[in-house]
C-alpha positions in Angstrom: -1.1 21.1 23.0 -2.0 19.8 26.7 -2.0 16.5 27.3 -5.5 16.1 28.5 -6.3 17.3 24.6 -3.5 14.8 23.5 -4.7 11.7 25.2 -8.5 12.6 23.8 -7.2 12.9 20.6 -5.2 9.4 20.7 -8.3 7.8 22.1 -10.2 9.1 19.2 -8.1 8.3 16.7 -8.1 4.9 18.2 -11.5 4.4 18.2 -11.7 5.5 14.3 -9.2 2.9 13.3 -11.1 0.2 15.3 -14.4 1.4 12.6 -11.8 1.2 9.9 -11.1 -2.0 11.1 -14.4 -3.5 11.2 -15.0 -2.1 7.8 -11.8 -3.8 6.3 -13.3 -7.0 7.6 -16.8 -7.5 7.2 -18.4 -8.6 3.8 -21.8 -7.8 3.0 -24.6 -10.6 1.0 -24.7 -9.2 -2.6 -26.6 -10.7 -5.0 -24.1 -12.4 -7.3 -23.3 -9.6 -10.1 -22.4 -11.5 -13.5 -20.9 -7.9 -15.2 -17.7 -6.8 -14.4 -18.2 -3.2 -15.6 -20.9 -2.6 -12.4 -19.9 -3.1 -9.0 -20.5 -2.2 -5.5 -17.8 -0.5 -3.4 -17.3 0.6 0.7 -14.6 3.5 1.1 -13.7 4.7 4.2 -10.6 7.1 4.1 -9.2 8.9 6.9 -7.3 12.4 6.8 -5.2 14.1 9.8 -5.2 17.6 9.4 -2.0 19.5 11.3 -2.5 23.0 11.4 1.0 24.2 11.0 -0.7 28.0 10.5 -3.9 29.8 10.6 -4.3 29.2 6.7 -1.6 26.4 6.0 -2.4 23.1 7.2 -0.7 19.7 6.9 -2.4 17.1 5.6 -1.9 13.1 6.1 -4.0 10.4 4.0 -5.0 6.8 4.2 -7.9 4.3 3.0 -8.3 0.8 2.5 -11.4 0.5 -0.2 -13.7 -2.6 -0.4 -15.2 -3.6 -3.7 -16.1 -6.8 -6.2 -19.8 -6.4 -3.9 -18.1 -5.4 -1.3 -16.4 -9.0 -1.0 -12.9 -8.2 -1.2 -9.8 -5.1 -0.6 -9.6 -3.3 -3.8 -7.5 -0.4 -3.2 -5.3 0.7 -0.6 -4.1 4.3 -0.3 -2.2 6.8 1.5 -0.7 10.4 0.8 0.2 13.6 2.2 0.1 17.1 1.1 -0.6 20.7 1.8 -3.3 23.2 1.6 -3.5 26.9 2.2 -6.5 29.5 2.3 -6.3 32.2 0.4 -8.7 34.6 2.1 -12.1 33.7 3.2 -13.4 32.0 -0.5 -10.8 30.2 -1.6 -8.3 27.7 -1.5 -5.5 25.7 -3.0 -4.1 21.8 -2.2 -1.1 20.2 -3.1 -1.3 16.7 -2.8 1.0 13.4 -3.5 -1.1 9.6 -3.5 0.2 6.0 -3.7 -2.4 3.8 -5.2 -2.3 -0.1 -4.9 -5.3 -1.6 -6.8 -6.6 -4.6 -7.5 -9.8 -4.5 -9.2 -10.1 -8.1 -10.6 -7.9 -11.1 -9.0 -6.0 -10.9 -12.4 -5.9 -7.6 -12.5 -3.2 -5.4 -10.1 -1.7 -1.6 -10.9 0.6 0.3 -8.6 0.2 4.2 -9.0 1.8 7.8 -7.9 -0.7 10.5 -8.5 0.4 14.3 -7.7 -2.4 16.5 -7.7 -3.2 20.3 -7.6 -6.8 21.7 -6.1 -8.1 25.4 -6.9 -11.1 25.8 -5.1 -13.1 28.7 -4.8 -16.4 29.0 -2.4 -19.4 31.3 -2.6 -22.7 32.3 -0.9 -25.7 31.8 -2.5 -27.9 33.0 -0.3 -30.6 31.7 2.4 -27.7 29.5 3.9 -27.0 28.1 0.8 -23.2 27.7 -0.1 -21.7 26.8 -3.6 -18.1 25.6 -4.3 -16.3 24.4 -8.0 -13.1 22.5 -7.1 -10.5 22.1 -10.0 -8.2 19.6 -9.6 -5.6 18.8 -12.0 -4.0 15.1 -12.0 -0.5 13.8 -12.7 -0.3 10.1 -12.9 1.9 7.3 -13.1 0.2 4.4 -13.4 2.6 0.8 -13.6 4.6 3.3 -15.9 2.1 4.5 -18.0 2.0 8.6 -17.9 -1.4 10.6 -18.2 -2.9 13.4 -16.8 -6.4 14.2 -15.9 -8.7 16.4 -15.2 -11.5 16.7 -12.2 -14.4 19.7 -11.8 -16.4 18.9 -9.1 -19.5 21.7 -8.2 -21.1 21.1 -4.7 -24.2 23.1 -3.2 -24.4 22.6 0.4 -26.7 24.2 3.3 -25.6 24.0 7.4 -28.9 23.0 9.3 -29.3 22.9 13.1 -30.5 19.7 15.0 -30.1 20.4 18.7 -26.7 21.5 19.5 -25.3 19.9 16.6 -24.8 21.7 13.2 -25.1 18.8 10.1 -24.2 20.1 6.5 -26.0 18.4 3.7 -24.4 18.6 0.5 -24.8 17.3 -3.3 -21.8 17.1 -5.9 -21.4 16.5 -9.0 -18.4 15.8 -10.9 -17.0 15.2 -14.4 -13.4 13.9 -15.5 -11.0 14.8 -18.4 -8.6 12.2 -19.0 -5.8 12.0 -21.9 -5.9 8.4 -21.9 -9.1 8.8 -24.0 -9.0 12.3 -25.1 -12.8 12.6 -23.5 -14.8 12.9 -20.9 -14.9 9.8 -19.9 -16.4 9.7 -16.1 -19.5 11.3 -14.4 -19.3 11.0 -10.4 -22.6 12.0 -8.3 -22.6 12.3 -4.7 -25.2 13.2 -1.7 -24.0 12.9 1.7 -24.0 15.3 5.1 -20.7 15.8 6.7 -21.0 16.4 11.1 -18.5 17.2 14.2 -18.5 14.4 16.4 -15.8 16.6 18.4 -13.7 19.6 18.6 -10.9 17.4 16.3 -13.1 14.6 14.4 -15.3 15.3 11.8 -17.7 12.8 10.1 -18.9 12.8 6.0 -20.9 10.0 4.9 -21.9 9.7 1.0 -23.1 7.8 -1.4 -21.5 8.2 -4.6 -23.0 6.9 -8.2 -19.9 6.6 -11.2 -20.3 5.7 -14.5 -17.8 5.1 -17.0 -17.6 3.1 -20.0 -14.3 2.8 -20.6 -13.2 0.8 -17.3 -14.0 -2.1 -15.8 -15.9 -1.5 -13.0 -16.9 1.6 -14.2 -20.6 1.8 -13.1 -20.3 2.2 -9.2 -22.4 2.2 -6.3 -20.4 3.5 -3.5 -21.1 3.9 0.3 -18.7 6.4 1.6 -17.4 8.1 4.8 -14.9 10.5 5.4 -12.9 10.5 8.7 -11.2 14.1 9.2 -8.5 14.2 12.2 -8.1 17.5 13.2 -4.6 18.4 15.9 
C-alpha cells in the first residue's frame, strides 16, 4: 500500500475513534425509566476489514455500548474473524467475540461467543436487493453453555444523491435460543449505510428489540456501524 494511502487511512481511523470517543462520554437527558425490562441504548461498533484476497477478507471488531438511558457503559466488545465469498450471491463468516456486560450495577457476565454466518443475497428487481443471513451461535456465558440461533432477512435499494450512492435498508430478525427452548427475541431495524471514502464506510440504524425473558429486553437502540477497509 503507498504511504500517501497509509497515512489517509491512519488519519481516518483516528478521526473515527475520536467519534467513538465522544460517544463513550456523553450522556443524553432521559426521562427517568422506572422498568428495568425497557431501556435505551447507543452502539457504535467499529470493524477493520483486511483483504487478505479477492474473496477472503480479515476481519477485526470492537464496540463500547451505552445503555441504562444511555447513562452509563453497558457492554464492551471485540473480536476477529473471517469471511469468504462464495461467488457473486453468497457468503460465509467465521467469527470469535468477547463480551463484558454489565446491564444492571449488580448485574456483570463475561462471555466467548463463536459464530458461523451463511448468507445468501438476491435481486429482486427494480434495484431492489434481498438477503437472509443465518447465523448460528456458540456461547459461553460466566460458564453457562447455549447455543442460539439468528435469521435476519433484509431488503435494501442503492439510491443516488449527487455523487454519492446511499443504501437504505430494513431488517428484520428473529432468535432461537436453547436457554428457553423458543423464540424468544424479535429485532427490527431501518437504517442507510454510505462511503464516506475509498476505505470508511458509514451504517446508521435504529434498531427496536423485544424480549420477555431478559431484563432489558425491550430496546430502543440508536446505532452506527464504522467499517475500516485496508
Amino acid at each position: 500500500m503507498p504511504n500517501r494511502m497509509k497515512k489517509r487511512v491512519v488519519v481516518e481511523f483516528i478521526v473515527l475513534a475520536a467519534a467513538m470517543f465522544c460517544l463513550r462520554t456523553s450522556s443524553f437527558a432521559q426521562i427517568p425509566n422506572d422498568d428495568p425490562r425497557r431501556d435505551t441504548q447507543v452502539w457504535n461498533d467499529t470493524f477493520l476489514t483486511i483483504k487478505l484476497r479477492s474473496d477472503l477478507n480479515l476481519i477485526l471488531f470492537g464496540t463500547i455500548r451505552a445503555g441504562r438511558d444511555s447513562s452509563a457503559l453497558v457492554s464492551e466488545q471485540a473480536g476477529v474473524g473471517m469471511s469468504k465469498s462464495f461467488g457473486k450471491y453468497f457468503s460465509g463468516t467465521v467469527f470469535y467475540r468477547y463480551i463484558n456486560s454489565e446491564p444492571a450495577p449488580d448485574r456483570q457476565s463475561h462471555e466467548d461467543r463463536i459464530y458461523v454466518d451463511l448468507t445468501p443475497r438476491a435481486p429482486l428487481g427494480l434495484g431492489f436487493s434481498i438477503s437472509d443471513r443465518n447465523r448460528v451461535e456458540w456461547r459461553n456465558i460466566s460458564h453457562a453453555v447455549s447455543w442460539r440461533y439468528r435469521n435476519r432477512l433484509q431488503f435494501e435499494r442503492p439510491i443516488s444523491i449527487g455523487e454519492r450512492k446511499i443504501t437504505p435498508y430494513i431488517s428484520g430478525e428473529t432468535q432461537y435460543d436453547t436457554r428457553t427452548h423458543t423464540l424468544s427475541r424479535n429485532q427490527f431495524f431501518v437504517g442507510a449505510r454510505a462511503p464516506l471514502s475509498r476505505h470508511v464506510t458509514f451504517d446508521g440504524f435504529y434498531m427496536r428489540q423485544w424480549d420477555a425473558r431478559v431484563n432489558p429486553g425491550f430496546l430502543h437502540v440508536i446505532g452506527a456501524y464504522w467499517r475500516l477497509e485496508l
